[in-house]
N, C-alpha and C positions, 0 to 999 in steps of 0.2 A: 546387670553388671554393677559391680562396685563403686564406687564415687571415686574412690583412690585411682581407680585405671583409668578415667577422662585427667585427673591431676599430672598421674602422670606421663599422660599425655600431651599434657599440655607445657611438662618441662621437657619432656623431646620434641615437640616442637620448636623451643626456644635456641635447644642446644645444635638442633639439624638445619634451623636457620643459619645459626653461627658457623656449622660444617661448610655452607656451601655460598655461602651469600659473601664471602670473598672472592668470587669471581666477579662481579659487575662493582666491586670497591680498589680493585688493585691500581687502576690507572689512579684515583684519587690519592691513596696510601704515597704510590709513586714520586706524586708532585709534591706529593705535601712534605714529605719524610726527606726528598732530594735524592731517590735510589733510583737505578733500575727497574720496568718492568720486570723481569728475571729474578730479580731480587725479592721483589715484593711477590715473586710468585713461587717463590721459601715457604711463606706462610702456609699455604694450600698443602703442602707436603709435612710441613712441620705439624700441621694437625693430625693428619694421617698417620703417621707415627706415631704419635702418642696415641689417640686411637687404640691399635694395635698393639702394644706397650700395655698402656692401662687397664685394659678390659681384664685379662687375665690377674695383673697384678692385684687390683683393687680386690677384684673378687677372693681372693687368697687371702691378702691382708685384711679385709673385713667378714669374714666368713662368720667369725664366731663373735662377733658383733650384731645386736639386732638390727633387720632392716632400716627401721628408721633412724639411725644413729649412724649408717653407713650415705644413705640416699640422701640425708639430709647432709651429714661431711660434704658431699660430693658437690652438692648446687650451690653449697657457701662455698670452696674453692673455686667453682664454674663464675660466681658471680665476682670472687673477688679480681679472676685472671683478667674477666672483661674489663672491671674499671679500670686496673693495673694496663691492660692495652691500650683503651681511648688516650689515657693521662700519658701515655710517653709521648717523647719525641726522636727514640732509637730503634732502631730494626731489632736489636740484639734483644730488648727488651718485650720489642713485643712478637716476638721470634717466640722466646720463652714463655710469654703470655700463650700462645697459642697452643702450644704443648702441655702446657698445665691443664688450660682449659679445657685438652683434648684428653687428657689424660681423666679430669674428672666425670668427661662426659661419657667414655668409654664404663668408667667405673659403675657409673651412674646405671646407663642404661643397663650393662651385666647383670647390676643387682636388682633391677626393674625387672629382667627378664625372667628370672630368676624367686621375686615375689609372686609374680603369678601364679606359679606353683602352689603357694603358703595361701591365697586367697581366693581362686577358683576350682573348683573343680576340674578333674580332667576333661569330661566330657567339654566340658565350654572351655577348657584354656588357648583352640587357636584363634577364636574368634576374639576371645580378651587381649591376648598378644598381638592379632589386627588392629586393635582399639589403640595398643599402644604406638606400634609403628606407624598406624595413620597420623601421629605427630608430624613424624618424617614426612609423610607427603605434601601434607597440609604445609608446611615448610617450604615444599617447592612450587605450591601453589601460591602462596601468600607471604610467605615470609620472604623468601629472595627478592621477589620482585620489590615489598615494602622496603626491605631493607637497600634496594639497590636507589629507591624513589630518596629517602632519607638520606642517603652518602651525596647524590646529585643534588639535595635543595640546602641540608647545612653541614653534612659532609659526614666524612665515613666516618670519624668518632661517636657520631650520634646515633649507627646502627648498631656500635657497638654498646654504647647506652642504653638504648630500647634492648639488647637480648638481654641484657643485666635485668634491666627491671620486672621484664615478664619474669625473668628466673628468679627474682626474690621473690617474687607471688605467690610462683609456684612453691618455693621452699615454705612459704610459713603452710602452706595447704598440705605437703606432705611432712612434716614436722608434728600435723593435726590428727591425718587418716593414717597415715602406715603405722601397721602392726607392730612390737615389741618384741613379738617372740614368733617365735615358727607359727604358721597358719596351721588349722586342721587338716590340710591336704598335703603336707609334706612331713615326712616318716620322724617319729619323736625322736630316736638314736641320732647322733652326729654324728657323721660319715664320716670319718678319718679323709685329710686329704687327699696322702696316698692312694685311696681306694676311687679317691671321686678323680684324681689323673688316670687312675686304671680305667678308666671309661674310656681313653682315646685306646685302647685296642679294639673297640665295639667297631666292625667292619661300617655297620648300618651306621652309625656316626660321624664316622672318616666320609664315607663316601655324601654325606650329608653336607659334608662342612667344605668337599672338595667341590662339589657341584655349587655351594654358595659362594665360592670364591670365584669359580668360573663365569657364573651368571652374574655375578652383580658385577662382576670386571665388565664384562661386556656394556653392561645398564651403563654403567660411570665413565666407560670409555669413549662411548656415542654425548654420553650427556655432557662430557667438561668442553668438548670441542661443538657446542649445538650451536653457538654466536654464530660462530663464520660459516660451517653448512646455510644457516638462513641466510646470511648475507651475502658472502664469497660463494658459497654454493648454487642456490637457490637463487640469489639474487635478488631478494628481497630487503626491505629497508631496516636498518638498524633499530629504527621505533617500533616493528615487529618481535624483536626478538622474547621480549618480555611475555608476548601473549603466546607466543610458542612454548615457551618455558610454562606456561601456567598450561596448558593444553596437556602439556607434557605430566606435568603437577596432577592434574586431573583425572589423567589414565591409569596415572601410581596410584591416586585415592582408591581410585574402582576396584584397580587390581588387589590392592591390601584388604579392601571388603568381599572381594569373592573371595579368595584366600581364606580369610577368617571362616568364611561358611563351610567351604568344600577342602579344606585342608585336612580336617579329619577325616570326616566318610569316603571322600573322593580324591586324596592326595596324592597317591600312583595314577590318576588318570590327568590330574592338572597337570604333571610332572611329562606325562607320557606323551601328552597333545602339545602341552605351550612348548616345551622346548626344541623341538622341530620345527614350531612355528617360531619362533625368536629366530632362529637360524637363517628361516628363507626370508624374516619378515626384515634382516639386517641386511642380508645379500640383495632387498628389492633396493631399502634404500641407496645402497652402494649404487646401484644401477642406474637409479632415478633421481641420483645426489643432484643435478639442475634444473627438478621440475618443483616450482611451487607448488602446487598440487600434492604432489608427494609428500611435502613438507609438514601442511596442514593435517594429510588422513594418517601417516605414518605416526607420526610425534604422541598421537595421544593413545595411539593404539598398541607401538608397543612401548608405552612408558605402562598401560597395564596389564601386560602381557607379562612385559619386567618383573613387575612388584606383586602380583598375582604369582611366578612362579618363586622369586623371592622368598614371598610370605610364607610361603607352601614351606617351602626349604628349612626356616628358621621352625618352623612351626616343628618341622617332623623330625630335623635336628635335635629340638630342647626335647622332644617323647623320647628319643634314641638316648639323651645324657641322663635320662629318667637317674639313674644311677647319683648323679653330683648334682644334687640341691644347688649347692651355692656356686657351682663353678659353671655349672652348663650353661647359662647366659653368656658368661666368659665366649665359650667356643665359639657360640653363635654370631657373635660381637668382632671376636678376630677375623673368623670368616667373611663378613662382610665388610668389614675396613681393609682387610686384604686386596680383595676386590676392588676396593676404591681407589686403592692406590697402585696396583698392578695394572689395572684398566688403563688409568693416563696416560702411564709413561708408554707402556706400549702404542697408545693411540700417537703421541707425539712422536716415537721414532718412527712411525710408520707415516707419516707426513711428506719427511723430507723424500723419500721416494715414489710416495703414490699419490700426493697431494690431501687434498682433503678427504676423499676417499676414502684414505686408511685407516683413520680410527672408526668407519663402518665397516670394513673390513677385517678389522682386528674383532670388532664388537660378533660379527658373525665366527668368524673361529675361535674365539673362546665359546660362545654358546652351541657352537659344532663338536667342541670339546666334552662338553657338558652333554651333547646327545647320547658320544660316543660310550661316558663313563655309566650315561644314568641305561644303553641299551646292553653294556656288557653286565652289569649288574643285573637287569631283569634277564637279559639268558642264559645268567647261571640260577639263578634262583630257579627257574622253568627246569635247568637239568638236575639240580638238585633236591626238588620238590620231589617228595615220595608220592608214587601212585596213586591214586582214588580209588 
């Protein structure tokens, strides 16, 4: 594998730290700032948005810019949003910060996803694409938690200091190794953009990018509400939660490396097994939501159930965009911040009625949804497959 794909790796690391590692910083933000929880919990959405916002745009707007003049734009806004966050003392501002930052890290990763292409071969590009989203995991294994350790001993500007600083690391590293011009593995002509939006007609794409909003809604909607299952739930102690989350962290890692291996030769059969097991493996937890036990075996198994069928998905999504060089990271990118931000909300309206509950409950019907879509699709393909 390239050096360039551990780099950038190790800026999605940084920037999926900073996605997520606002959860265990809000009560601090809270005191410090003088807001509302609620308030401070703006943030979390105002990323998500940009997110979803950015991935596409970025992609569009740097298209016909080389790689590394685009990924590197990206990690210098990502890094400036962050200092511009620590140093205020306003919500409005670092409201704004978080959106920018979301905005370049969407951009970012797009065009990351999207390099692969120019740099490996096909044969090897799920396993490189693993390489790269194991940032994300590695994130939820080490980075939330460090970053939650850091906001509790000198406070939460200081986690947002450390993501800056990894991120300038990682910029001068890919400033270094990304290419200049298109790789040998993506087509010399420059796709018109029109032709590379004519890609979202591809059935096999749509239903790619539906299933990746389905399933990672589910992943993100069990994951934002995991604190109080362990505690409120489960009933285990608050000083728990952390190691649950890394358990959790740990499952994703596994899952994004099977993923890499069996996404291409085996990726209709990951698809075919994990997501019926996602389904009954949400509905167990719903059932067993006050047994510690539960807590411990479930957490790590389907966080890589999740990101094993995840990976799968993005993987087979970007072969399907095969068509847009530069925008097909895009798709994959909204897909899964779609996800992230439809998972929540539905998990929290589904609270006040069904208690904690709900958002394992919501987590199993959206990945019920996703059975549904990925088994109507295999039996039209079966009636439509011509005879042997």
């Amino acid at each position: 594998m390239p050096v360039l794909l551990y780099v950038l790796a190790v800026a999605v690391f940084a920037q999926g730290t900073s996605e997520f590692v606002l959860a265990g910083l809000v009560p601090g933000i809270s005191a410090d700032l003088g807001i509302t929880i609620a308030q401070a919990g703006y943030l979390t959405s105002g990323f998500a948005v940009g997110m979803v916002v950015g991935a596409p745009l970025t992609a569009a707007l740097g298209r016909r810019l080389p790689p590394r003049w685009t990924l590197t734009g990206c990690l210098l806004v990502f890094v400036a949003a962050h200092a511009a966050g620590a140093l205020t003392d306003q919500l409005a501002v670092l409201l704004v910060s978080r959106f920018v930052a979301a905005l370049a890290n969407a951009g970012f990763l797009a065009v990351a996803l999207s390099t692969v292409t120019a740099v490996v071969p096909a044969a090897k590009q799920a396993r490189a694409l693993a390489t790269i989203l194991g940032g994300t995991t590695l994130a939820l294994i080490a980075g939330v938690p460090a970053g939650a350790v850091l906001g509790e001993i000198w406070g939460w500007r200081s986690a947002l200091w450390a993501i800056a600083g990894i991120s300038a690391l990682a910029l001068a590293a890919v400033a270094v190794l990304t290419p200049g011009r298109p790789g040998p593995h993506v087509p010399h002509a420059r796709v018109d953009l029109r032709a590379e939006l004519g890609t979202l007609r591809s059935g096999d794409l749509l239903r790619y990018l539906a299933l990746g909003v389905l399933v990672n809604g589910a992943t993100f909607c069990a994951f934002t509400y995991l604190a109080p299952l362990v505690t409120d739930g489960a009933g285990l102690g608050s000083s728990l939660v952390p190691v649950v989350l890394a358990l959790f962290g740990l499952g994703a890692f596994a899952g994004v490396s099977a993923a890499g291996r069996l996404a291409g030769p085996h990726g209709h059969l990951v698809l075919g097994i994990g997501v019926p097991v996602l389904v009954a493996g949400w509905i167990l937890w719903a059932v067993l939501a006050g047994s510690p036990s539960a807590v411990w075996v479930l957490a790590p198994v389907l966080g890589a159930l999740s990101f094993a069928v995840g990976g799968t998905l993005i993987a087979r999504g970007m072969a399907a965009a095969h068509g847009a060089p530069t925008m097909g990271g895009a798709y994959s990118t909204v897909a899964l911040n779609l996800g992230a931000l439809v998972g929540p909300v539905l998990g929290g309206l589904a609270i006040g009625p069904l208690g904690l509950v709900g958002p394992l409950m919501v987590s199993a019907t959206l990945a019920g949804a996703a059975a549904v879509v990925l088994w109507f699709a295999t039996s039209r393909r079966r009636v439509t497959a011509p005879p042997s």
